[in-house]
Every structure is written in structure tokens, then in C-alpha cells.
C-alpha positions in Angstrom: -0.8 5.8 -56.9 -1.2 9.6 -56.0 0.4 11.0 -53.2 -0.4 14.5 -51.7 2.2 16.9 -51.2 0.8 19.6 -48.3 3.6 22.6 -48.6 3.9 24.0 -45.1 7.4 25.4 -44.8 7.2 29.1 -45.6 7.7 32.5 -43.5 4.6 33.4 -43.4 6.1 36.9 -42.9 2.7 38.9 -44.1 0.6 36.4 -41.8 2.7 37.8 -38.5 3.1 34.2 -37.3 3.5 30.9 -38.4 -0.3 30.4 -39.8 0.7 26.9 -41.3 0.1 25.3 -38.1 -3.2 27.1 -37.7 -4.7 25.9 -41.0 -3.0 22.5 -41.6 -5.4 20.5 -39.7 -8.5 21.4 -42.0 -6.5 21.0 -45.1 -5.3 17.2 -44.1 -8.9 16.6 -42.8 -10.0 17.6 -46.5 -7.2 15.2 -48.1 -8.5 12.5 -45.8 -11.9 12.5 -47.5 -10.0 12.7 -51.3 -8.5 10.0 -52.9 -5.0 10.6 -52.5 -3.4 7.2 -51.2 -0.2 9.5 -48.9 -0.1 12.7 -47.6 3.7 14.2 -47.0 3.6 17.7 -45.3 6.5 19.5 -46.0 7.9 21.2 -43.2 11.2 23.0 -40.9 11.4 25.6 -43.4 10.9 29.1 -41.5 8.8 27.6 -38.1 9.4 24.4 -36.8 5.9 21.7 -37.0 3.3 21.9 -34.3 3.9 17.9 -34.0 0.1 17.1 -32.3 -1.3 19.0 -36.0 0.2 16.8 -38.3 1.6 13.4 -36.6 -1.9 11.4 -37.1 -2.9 9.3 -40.0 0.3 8.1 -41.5 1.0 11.9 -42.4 4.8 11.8 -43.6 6.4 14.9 -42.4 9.4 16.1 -44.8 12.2 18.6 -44.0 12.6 21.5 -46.8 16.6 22.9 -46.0 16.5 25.0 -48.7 12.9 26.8 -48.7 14.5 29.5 -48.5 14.5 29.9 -52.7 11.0 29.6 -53.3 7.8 27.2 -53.4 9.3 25.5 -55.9 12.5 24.1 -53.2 9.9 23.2 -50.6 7.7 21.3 -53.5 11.0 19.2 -54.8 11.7 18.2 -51.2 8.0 16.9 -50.8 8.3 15.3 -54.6 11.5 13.7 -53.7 9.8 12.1 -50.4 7.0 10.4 -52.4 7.3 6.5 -52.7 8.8 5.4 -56.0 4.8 3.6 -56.7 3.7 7.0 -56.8 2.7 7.9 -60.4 1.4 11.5 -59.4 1.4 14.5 -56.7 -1.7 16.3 -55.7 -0.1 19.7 -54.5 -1.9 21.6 -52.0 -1.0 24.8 -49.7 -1.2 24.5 -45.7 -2.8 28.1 -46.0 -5.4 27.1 -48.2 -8.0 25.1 -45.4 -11.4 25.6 -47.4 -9.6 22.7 -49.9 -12.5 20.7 -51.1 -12.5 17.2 -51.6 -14.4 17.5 -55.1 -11.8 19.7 -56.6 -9.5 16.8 -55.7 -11.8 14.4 -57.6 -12.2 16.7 -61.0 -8.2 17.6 -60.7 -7.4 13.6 -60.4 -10.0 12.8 -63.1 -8.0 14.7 -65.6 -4.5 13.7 -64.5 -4.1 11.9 -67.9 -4.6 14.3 -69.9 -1.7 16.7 -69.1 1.4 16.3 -66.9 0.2 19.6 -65.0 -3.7 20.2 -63.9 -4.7 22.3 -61.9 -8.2 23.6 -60.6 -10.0 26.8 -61.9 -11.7 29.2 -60.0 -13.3 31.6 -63.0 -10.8 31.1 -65.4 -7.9 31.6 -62.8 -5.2 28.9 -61.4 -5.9 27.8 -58.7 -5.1 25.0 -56.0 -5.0 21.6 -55.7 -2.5 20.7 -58.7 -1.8 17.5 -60.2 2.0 16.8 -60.9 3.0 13.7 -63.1 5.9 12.2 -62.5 7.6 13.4 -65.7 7.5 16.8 -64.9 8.8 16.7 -60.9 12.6 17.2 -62.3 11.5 20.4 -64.0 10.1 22.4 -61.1 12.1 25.6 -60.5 12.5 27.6 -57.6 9.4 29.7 -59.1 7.2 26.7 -57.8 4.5 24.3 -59.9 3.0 27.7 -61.2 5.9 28.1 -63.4 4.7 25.1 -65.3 1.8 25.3 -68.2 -1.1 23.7 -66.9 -4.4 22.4 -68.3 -7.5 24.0 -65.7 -10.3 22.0 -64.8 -13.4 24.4 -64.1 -14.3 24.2 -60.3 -16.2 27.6 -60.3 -19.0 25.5 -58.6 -16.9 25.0 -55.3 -15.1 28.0 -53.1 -11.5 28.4 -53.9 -9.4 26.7 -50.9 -8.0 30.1 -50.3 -4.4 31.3 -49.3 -4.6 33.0 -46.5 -1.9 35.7 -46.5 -2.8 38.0 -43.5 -4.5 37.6 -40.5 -8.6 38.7 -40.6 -9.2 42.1 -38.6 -12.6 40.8 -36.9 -10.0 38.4 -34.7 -10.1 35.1 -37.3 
């Protein structure tokens, strides 16, 4: 079984106000049309949830206490909230709302091959990332990037993005 992990917690400090609530719907829209079997959106970490985003379609929602020491607290809490059937994590960002569904598909298709796989965009890491179970005890406060990872080219699709400030024209 793989389970999606949606990390949602953060500041957003750059952004100006919580932007997690803003993208999240698109992003579990995308995971809806993916085959991941759960979605657990990790959440309470700077801004409380905007409840009517997130509580449809069996979405988990899962408190991070500790987000305060990186990515790679908010990621353990959503890791530690997956069901015990759940063989792998496909980590994706709440800022990232052009996810597409294929990059799902090539990341999942390779999750055998290494215990970390992540999408490429040109040669860069990118998002979604496949965790194994093997390696969810060694995340560090860094955050899944801190773990070698085998890419899968996706320079075909547009990058799910991370939105970090607010567009000028009024997005």
C-alpha cells in the first residue's frame, strides 16, 4: 500500500500568510487522480487547518508539535500516522498545487528500485518523493532531501512548484 503524506504545517513566513490553505485543495485534487491508496495532511504546525480544505475524501489530518525543527519533524509526524499496511509514502508539499498525477505514476513505478525516488525536473530534485518504509526512521530534521535519492526524469511535465511568495500581478 502507498500512502501520501501532504506536508502543510510550515510558517510560510516569506508567503506573508498561511498559503498552505490556499494551495492544498489542488494538490489533494491531484493525489485523488494518482494511485496513492491514503492521503494524511500534516497540519497545526505554524497556522491552524482551514477544516472545509481538507476534511473531504477520507483525508487524515495529522498534528506536527514539533515543526518547529524542520521539514523533516513535520514529515516523521505524517510517516508515523501512516497505517502499519503501508509499504511506502509519496511525499508531496501543500505549496506545490501544479503536482501532476503522472509524476506520481513514474515516481511509484520505480519505488523498487531505491528506498528514496524522487521526480526530476532537468536533472534537479524535485517533488513528489517515494519513501520506503526502511528509510522513515532515518529522516532528520533536514527533511527527505537529506536522503540520496534515485531521480526519475519528468522533464516532460511542469514541476509542481513551491510557491514561496505571493505573485505581484494579485495571484
Amino acid at each position: 500500500m502507498v500512502a501520501a503524506v501532504v506536508l502543510a504545517a510550515g510558517a510560510a513566513t516569506r508567503y506573508g500568510s498561511p498559503k498552505q490553505w490556499r494551495f492544498l485543495p489542488a494538490v489533494l485534487e491531484r493525489l485523488a487522480a494518482s494511485p496513492v491508496d491514503r492521503t494524511v495532511v500534516v497540519v497545526w504546525g505554524a497556522h491552524p487547518p482551514a477544516i472545509d480544505d481538507v476534511s473531504r475524501g477520507g483525508v487524515r489530518l495529522v498534528e506536527a508539535r514539533d515543526w518547529e525543527l524542520g521539514p523533516g519533524a513535520s514529515l516523521r509526524a505524517g510517516l508515523r500516522a501512516l497505517p502499519d499496511e503501508a509499504t511506502h509514502a509519496l511525499v508531496a508539499l501543500a505549496d506545490g498545487p501544479d503536482l501532476d498525477p503522472r509524476a506520481v505514476e513514474r515516481v511509484l513505478a520505480h519505488r523498487d528500485e531505491s528506498a528514496v525516488v524522487a521526480a526530476g525536473y532537468g536533472g534537479v530534485r524535485g517533488h513528489p518523493v517515494c519513501l520506503a518504509r526502511a528509510v522513515w526512521d532515518r529522516v532528520p530534521d533536514a527533511g527527505g532531501r537529506a536522503l540520496e535519492a534515485l531521480l526519475v526524469p519528468c522533464d516532460d511535465l511542469r514541476p509542481p512548484g513551491d510557491v514561496d511568495f505571493p505573485n505581484l500581478e494579485g495571484e
